[in-house]
mmCIF file of the N, C-alpha and C atoms, coordinates in Angstrom:
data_MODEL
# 
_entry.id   MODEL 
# 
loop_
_atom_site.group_PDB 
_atom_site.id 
_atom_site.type_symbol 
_atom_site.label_atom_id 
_atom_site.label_alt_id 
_atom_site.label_comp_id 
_atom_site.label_asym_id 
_atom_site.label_entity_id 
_atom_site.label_seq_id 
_atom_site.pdbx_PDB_ins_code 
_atom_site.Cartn_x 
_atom_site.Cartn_y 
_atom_site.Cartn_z 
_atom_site.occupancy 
_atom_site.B_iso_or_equiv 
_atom_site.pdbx_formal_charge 
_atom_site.auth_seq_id 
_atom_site.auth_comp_id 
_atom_site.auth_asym_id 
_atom_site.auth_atom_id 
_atom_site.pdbx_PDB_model_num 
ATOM 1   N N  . UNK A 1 1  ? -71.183 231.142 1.746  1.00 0.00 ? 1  UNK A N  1 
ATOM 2   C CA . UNK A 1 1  ? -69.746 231.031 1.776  1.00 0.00 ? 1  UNK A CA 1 
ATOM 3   C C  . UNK A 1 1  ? -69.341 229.897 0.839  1.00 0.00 ? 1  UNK A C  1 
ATOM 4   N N  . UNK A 1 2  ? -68.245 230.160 0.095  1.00 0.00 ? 2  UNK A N  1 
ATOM 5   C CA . UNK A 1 2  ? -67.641 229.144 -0.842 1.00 0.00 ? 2  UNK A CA 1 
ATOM 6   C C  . UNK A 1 2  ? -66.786 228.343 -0.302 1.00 0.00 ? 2  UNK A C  1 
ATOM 7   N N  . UNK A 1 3  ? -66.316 227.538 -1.031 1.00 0.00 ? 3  UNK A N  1 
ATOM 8   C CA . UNK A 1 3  ? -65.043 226.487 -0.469 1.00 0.00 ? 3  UNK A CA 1 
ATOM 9   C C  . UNK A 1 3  ? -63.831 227.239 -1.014 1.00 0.00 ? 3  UNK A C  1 
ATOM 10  N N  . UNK A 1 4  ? -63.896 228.098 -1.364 1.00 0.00 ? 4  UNK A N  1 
ATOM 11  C CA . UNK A 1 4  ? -62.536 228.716 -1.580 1.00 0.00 ? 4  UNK A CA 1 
ATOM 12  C C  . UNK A 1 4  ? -62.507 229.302 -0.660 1.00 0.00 ? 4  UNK A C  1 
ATOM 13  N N  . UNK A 1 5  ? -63.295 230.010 0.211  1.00 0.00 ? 5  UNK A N  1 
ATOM 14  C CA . UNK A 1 5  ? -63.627 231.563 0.896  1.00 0.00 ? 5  UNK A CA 1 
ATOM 15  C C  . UNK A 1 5  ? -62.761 231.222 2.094  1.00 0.00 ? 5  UNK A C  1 
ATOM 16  N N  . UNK A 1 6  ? -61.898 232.351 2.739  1.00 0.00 ? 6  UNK A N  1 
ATOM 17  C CA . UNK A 1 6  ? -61.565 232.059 4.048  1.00 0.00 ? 6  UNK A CA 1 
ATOM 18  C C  . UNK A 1 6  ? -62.368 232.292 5.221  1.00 0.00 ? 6  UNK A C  1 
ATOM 19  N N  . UNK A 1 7  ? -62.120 231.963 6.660  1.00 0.00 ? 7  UNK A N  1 
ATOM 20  C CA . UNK A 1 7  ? -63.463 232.093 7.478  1.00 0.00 ? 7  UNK A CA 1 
ATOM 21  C C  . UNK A 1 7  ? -62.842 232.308 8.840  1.00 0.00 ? 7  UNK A C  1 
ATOM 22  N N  . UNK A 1 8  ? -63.114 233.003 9.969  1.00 0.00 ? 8  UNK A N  1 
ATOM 23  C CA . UNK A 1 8  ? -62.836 232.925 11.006 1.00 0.00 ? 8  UNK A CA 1 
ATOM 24  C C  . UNK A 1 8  ? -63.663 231.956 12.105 1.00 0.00 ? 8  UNK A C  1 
ATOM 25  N N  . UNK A 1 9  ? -63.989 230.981 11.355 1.00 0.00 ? 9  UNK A N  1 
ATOM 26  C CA . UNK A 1 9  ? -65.588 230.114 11.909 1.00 0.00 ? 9  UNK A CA 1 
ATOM 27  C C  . UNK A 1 9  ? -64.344 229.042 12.420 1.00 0.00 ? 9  UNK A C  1 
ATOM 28  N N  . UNK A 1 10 ? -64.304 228.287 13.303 1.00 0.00 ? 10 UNK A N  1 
ATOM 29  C CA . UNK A 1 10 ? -63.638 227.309 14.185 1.00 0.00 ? 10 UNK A CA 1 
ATOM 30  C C  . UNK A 1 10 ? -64.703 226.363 14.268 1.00 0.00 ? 10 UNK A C  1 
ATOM 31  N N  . UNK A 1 11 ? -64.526 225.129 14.490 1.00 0.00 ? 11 UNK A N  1 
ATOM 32  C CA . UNK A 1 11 ? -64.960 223.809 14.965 1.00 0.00 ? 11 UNK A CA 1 
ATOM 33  C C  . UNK A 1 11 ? -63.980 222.547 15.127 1.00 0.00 ? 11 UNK A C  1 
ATOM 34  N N  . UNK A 1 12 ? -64.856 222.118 15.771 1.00 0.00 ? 12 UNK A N  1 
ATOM 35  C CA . UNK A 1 12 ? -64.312 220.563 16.343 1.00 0.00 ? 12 UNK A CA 1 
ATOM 36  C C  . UNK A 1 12 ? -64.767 219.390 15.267 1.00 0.00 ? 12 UNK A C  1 
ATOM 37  N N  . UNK A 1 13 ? -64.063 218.292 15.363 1.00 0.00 ? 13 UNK A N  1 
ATOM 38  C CA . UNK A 1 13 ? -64.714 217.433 14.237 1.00 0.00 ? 13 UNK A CA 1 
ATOM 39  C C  . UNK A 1 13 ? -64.105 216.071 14.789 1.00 0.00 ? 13 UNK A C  1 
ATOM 40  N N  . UNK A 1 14 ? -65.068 215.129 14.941 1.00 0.00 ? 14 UNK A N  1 
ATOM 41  C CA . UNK A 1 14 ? -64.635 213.830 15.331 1.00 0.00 ? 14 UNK A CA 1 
ATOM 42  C C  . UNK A 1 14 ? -65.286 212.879 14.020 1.00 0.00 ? 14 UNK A C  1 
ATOM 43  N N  . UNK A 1 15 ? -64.702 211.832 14.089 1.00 0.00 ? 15 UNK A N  1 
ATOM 44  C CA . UNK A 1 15 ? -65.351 210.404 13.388 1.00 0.00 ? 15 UNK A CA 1 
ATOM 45  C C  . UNK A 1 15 ? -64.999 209.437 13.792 1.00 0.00 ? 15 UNK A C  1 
ATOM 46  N N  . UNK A 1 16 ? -65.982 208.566 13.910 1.00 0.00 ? 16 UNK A N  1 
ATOM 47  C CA . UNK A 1 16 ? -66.218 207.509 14.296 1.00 0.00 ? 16 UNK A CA 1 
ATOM 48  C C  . UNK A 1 16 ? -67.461 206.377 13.905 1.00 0.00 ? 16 UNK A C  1 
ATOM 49  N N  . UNK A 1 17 ? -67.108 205.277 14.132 1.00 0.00 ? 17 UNK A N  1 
ATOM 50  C CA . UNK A 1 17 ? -68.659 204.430 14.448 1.00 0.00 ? 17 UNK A CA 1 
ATOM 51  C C  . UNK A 1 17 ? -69.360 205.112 15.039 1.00 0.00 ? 17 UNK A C  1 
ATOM 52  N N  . UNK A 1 18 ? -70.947 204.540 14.992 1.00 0.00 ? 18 UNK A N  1 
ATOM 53  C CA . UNK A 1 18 ? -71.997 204.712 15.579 1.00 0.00 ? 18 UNK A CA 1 
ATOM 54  C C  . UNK A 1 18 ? -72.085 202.715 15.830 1.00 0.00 ? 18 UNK A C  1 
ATOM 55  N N  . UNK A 1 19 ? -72.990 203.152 17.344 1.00 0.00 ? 19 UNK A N  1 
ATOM 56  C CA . UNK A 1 19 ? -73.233 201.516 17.845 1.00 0.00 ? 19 UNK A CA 1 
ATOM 57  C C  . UNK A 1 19 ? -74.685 200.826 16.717 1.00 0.00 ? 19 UNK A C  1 
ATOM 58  N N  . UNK A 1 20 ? -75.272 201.937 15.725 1.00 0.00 ? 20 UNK A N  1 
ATOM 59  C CA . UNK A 1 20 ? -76.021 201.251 14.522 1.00 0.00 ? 20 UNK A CA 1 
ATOM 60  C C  . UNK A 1 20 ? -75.439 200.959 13.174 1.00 0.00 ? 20 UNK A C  1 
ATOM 61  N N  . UNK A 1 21 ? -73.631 201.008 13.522 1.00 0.00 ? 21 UNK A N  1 
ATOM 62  C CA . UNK A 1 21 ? -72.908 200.377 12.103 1.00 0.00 ? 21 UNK A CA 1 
ATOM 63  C C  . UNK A 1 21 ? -73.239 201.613 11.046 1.00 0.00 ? 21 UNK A C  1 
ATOM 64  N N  . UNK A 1 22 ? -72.710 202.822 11.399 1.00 0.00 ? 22 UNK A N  1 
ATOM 65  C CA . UNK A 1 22 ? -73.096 203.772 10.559 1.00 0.00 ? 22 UNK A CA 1 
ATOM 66  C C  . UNK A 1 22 ? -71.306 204.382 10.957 1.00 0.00 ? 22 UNK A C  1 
ATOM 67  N N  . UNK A 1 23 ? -70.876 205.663 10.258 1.00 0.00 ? 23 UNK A N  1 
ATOM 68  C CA . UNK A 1 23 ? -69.885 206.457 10.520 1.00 0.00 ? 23 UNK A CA 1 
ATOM 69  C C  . UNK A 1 23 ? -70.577 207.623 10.584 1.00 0.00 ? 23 UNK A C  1 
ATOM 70  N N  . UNK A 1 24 ? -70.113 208.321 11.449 1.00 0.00 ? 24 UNK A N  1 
ATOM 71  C CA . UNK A 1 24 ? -70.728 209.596 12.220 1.00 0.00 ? 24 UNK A CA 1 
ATOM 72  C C  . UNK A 1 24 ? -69.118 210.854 11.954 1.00 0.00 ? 24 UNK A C  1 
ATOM 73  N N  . UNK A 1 25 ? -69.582 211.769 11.496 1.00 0.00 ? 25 UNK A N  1 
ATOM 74  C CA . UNK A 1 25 ? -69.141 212.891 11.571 1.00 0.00 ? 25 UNK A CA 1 
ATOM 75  C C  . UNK A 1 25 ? -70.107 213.853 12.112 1.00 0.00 ? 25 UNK A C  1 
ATOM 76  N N  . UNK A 1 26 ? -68.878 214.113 13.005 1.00 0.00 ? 26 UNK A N  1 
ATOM 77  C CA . UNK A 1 26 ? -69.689 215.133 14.203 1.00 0.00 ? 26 UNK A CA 1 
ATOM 78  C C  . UNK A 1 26 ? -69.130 216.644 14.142 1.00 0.00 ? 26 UNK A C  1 
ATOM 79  N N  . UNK A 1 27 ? -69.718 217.439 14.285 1.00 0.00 ? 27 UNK A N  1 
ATOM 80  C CA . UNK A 1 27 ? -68.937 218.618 13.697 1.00 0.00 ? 27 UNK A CA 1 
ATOM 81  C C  . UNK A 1 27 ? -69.847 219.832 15.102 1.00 0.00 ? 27 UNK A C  1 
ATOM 82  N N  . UNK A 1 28 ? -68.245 220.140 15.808 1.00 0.00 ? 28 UNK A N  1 
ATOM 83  C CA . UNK A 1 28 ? -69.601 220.700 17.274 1.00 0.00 ? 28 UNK A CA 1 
ATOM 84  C C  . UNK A 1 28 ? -68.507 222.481 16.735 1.00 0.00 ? 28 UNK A C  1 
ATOM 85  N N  . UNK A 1 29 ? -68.899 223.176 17.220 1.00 0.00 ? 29 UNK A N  1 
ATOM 86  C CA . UNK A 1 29 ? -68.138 224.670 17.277 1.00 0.00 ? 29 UNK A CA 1 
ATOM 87  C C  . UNK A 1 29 ? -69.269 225.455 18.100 1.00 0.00 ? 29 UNK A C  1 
ATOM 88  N N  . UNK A 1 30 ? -69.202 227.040 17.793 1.00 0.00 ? 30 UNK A N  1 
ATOM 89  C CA . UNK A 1 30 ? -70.258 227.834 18.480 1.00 0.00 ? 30 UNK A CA 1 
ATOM 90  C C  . UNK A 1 30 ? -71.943 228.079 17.519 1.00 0.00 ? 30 UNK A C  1 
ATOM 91  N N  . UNK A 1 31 ? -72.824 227.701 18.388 1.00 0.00 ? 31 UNK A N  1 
ATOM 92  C CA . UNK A 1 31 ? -74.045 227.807 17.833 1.00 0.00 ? 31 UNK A CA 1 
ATOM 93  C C  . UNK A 1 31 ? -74.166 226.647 16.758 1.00 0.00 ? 31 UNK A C  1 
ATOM 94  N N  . UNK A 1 32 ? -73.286 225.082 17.066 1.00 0.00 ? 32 UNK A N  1 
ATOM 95  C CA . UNK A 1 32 ? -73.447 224.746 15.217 1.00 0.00 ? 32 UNK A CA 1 
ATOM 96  C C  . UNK A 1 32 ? -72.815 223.195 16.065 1.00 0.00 ? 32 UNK A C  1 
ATOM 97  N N  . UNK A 1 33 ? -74.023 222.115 15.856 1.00 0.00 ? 33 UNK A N  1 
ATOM 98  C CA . UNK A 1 33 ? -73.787 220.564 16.674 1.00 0.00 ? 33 UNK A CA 1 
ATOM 99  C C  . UNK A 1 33 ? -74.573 219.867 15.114 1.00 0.00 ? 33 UNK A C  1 
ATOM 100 N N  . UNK A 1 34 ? -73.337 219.324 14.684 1.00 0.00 ? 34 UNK A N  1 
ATOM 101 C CA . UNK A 1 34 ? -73.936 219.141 13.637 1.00 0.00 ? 34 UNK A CA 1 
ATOM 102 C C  . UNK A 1 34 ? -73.682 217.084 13.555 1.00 0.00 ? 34 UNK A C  1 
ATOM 103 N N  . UNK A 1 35 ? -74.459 216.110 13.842 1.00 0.00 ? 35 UNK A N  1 
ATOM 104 C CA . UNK A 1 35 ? -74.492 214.939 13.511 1.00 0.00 ? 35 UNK A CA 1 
ATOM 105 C C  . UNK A 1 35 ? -74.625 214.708 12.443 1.00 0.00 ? 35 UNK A C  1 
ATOM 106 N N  . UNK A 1 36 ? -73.608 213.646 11.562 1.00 0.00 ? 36 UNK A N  1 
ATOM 107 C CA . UNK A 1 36 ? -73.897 213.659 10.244 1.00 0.00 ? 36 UNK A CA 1 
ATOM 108 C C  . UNK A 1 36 ? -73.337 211.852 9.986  1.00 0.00 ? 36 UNK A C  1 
ATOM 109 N N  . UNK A 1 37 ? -74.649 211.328 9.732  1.00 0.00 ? 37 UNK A N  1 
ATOM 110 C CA . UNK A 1 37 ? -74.276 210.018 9.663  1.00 0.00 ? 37 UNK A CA 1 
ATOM 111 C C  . UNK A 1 37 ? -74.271 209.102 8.403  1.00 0.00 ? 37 UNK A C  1 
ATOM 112 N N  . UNK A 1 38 ? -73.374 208.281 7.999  1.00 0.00 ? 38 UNK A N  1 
ATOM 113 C CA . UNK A 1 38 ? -73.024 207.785 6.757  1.00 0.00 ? 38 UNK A CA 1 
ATOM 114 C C  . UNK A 1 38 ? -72.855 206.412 6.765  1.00 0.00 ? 38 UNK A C  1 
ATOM 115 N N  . UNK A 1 39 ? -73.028 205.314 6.068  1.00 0.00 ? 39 UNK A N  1 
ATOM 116 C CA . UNK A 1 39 ? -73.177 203.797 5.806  1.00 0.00 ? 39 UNK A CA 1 
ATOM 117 C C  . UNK A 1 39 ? -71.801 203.928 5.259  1.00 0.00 ? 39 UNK A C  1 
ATOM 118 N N  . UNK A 1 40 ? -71.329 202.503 5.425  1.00 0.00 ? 40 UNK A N  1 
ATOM 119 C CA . UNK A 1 40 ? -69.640 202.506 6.036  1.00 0.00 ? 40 UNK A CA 1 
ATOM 120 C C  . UNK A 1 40 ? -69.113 202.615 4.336  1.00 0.00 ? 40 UNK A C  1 
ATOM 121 N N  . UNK A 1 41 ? -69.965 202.248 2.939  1.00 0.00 ? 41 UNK A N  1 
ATOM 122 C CA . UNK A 1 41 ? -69.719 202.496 1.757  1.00 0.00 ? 41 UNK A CA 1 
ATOM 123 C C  . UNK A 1 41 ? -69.891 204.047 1.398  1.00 0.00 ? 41 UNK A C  1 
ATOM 124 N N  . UNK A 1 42 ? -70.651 205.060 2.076  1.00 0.00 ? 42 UNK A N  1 
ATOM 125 C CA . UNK A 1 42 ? -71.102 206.565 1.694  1.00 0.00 ? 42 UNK A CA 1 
ATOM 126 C C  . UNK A 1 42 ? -69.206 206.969 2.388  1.00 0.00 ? 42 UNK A C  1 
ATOM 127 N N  . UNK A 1 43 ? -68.999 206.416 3.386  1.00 0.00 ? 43 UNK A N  1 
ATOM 128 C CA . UNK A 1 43 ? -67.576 207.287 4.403  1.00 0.00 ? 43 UNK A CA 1 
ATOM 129 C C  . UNK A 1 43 ? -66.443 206.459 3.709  1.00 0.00 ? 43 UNK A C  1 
ATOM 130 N N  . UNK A 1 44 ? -66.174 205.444 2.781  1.00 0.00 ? 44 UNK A N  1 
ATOM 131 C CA . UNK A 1 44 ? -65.343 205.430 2.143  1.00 0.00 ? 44 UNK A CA 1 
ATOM 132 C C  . UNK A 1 44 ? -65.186 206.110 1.077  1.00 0.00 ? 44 UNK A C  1 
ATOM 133 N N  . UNK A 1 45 ? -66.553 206.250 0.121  1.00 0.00 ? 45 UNK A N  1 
ATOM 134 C CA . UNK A 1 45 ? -65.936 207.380 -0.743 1.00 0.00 ? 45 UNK A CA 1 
ATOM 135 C C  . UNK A 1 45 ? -66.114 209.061 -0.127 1.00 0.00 ? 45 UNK A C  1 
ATOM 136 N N  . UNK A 1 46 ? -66.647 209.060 0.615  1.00 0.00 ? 46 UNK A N  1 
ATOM 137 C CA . UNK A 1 46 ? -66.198 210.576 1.325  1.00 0.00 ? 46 UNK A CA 1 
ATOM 138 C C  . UNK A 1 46 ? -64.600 210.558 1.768  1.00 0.00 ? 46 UNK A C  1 
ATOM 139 N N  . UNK A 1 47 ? -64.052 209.481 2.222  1.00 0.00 ? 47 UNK A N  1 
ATOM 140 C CA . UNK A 1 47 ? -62.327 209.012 2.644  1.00 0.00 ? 47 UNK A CA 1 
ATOM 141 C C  . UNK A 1 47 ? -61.658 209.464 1.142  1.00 0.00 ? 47 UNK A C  1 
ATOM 142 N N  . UNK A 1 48 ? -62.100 208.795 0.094  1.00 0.00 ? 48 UNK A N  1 
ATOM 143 C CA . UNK A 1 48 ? -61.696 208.923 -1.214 1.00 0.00 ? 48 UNK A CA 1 
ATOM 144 C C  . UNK A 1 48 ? -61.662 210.116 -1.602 1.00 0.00 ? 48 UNK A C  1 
ATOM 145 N N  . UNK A 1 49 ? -62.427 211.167 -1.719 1.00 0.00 ? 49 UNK A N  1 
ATOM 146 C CA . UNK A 1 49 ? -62.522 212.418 -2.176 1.00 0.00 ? 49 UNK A CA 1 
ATOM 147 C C  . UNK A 1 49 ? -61.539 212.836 -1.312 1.00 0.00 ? 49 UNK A C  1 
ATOM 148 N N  . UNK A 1 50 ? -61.707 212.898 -0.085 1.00 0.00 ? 50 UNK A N  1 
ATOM 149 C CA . UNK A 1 50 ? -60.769 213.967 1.167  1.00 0.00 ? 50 UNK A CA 1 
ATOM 150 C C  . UNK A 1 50 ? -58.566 213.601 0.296  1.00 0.00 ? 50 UNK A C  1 
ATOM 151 N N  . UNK A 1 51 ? -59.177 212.243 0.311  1.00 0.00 ? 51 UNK A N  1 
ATOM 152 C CA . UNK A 1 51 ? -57.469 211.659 -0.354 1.00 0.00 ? 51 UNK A CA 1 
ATOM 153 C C  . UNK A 1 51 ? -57.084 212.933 -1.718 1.00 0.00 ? 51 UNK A C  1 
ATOM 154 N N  . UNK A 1 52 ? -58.157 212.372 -2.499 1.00 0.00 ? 52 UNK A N  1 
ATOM 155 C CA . UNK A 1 52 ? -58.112 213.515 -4.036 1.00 0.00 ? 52 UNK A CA 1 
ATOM 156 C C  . UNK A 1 52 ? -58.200 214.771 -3.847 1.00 0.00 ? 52 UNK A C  1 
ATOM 157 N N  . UNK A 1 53 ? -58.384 215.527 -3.031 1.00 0.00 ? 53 UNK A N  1 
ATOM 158 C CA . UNK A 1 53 ? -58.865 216.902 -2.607 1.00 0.00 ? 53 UNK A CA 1 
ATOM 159 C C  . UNK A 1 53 ? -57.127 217.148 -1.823 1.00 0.00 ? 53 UNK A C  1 
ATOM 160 N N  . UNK A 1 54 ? -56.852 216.544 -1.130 1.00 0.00 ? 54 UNK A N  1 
ATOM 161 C CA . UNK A 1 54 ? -55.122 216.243 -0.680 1.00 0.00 ? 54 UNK A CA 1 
ATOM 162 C C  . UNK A 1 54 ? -54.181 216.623 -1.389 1.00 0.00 ? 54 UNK A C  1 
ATOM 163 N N  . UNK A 1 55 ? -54.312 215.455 -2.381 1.00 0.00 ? 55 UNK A N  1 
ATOM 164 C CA . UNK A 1 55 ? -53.749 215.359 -3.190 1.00 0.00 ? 55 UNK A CA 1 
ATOM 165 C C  . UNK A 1 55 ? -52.984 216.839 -4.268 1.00 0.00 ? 55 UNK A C  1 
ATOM 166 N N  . UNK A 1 56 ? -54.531 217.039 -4.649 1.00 0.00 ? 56 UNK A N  1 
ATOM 167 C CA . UNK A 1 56 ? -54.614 218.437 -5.528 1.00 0.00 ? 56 UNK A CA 1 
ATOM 168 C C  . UNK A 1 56 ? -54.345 219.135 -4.645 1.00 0.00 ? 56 UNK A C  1 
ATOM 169 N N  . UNK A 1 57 ? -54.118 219.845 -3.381 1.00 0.00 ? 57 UNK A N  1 
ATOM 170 C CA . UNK A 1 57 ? -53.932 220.680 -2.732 1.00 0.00 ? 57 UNK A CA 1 
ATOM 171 C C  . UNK A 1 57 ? -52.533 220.581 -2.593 1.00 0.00 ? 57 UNK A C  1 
ATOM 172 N N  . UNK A 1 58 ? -52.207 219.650 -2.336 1.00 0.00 ? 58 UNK A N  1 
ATOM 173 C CA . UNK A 1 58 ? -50.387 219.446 -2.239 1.00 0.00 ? 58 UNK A CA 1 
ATOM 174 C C  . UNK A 1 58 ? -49.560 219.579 -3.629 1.00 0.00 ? 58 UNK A C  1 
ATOM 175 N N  . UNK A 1 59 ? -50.686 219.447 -4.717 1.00 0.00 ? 59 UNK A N  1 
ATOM 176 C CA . UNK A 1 59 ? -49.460 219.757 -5.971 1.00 0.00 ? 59 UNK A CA 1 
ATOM 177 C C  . UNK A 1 59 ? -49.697 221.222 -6.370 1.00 0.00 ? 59 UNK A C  1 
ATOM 178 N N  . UNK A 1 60 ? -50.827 222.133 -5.640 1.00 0.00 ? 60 UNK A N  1 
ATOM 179 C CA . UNK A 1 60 ? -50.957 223.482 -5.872 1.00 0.00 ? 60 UNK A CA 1 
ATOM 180 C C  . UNK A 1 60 ? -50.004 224.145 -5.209 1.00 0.00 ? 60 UNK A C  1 
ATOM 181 N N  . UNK A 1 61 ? -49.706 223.655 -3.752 1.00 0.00 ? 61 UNK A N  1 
ATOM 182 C CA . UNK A 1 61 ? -49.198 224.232 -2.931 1.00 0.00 ? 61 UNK A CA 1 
ATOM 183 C C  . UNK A 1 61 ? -47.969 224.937 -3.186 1.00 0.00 ? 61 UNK A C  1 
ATOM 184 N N  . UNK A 1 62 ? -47.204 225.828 -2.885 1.00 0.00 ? 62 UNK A N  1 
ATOM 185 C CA . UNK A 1 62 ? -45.767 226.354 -3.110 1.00 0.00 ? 62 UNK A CA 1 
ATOM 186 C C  . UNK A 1 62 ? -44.546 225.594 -2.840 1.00 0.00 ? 62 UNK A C  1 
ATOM 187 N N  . UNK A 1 63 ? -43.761 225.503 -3.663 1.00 0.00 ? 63 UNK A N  1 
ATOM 188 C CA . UNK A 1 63 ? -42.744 224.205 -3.856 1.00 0.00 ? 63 UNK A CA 1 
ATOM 189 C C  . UNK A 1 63 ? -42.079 225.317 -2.171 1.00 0.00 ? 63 UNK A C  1 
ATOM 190 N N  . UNK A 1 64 ? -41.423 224.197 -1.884 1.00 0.00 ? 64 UNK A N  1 
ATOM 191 C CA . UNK A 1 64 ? -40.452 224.563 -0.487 1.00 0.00 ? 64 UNK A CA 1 
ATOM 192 C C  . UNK A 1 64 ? -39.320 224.760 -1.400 1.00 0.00 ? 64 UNK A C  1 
ATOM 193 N N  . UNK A 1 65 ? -38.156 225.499 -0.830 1.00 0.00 ? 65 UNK A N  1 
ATOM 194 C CA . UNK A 1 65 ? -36.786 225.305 -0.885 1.00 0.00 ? 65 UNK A CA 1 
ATOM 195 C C  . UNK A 1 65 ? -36.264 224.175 -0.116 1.00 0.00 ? 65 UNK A C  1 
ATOM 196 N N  . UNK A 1 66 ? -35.457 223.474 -0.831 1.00 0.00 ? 66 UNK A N  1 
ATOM 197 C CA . UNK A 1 66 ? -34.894 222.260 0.169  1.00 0.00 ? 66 UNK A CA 1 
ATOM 198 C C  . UNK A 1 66 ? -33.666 223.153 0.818  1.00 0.00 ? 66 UNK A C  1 
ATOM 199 N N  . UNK A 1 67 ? -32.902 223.966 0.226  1.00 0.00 ? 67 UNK A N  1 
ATOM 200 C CA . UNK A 1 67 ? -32.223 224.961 1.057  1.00 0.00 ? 67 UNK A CA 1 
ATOM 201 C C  . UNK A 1 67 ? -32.203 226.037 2.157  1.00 0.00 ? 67 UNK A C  1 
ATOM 202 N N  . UNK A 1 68 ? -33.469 225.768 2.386  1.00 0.00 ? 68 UNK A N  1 
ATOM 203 C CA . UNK A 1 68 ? -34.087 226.933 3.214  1.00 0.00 ? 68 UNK A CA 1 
ATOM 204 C C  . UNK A 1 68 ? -34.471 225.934 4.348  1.00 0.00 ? 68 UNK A C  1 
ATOM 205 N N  . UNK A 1 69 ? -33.232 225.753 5.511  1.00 0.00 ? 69 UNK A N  1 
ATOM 206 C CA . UNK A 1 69 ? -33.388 225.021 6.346  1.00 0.00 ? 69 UNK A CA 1 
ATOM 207 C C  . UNK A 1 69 ? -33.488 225.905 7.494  1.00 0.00 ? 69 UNK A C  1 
# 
């Protein structure tokens, strides 16, 4: 599956510390517990990309009507 692709796949997703000074993305859904742990410099630029990936998604997106209230 691509990152373009659409999916009927659902999950949960938390982040947080870990008590070993790590950031933990946790990613639970059906059949799929996925721990994924990162040093607090790896989850800022993963923060960074998610911002740029935002970003570009919001200037692709379809302009609204401001009239269309």
């Amino acid at each position: 599956m691509g990152i373009n692709k659409d999916s009927d796949i659902s999950a949960n997703l938390q982040i947080g510390p870990t008590s070993l000074g790590m950031v933990r993305i946790y990613v639970e859904g059906e059949g799929i517990d996925l721990p994924l742990d990162f040093d607090p410099e790896e989850a800022e630029e993963i923060a960074e990309e998610i911002k740029a990936a935002a970003g570009r998604a919001r200037a692709m997106a379809p302009k609204k009507d401001p009239k269309s209230r």
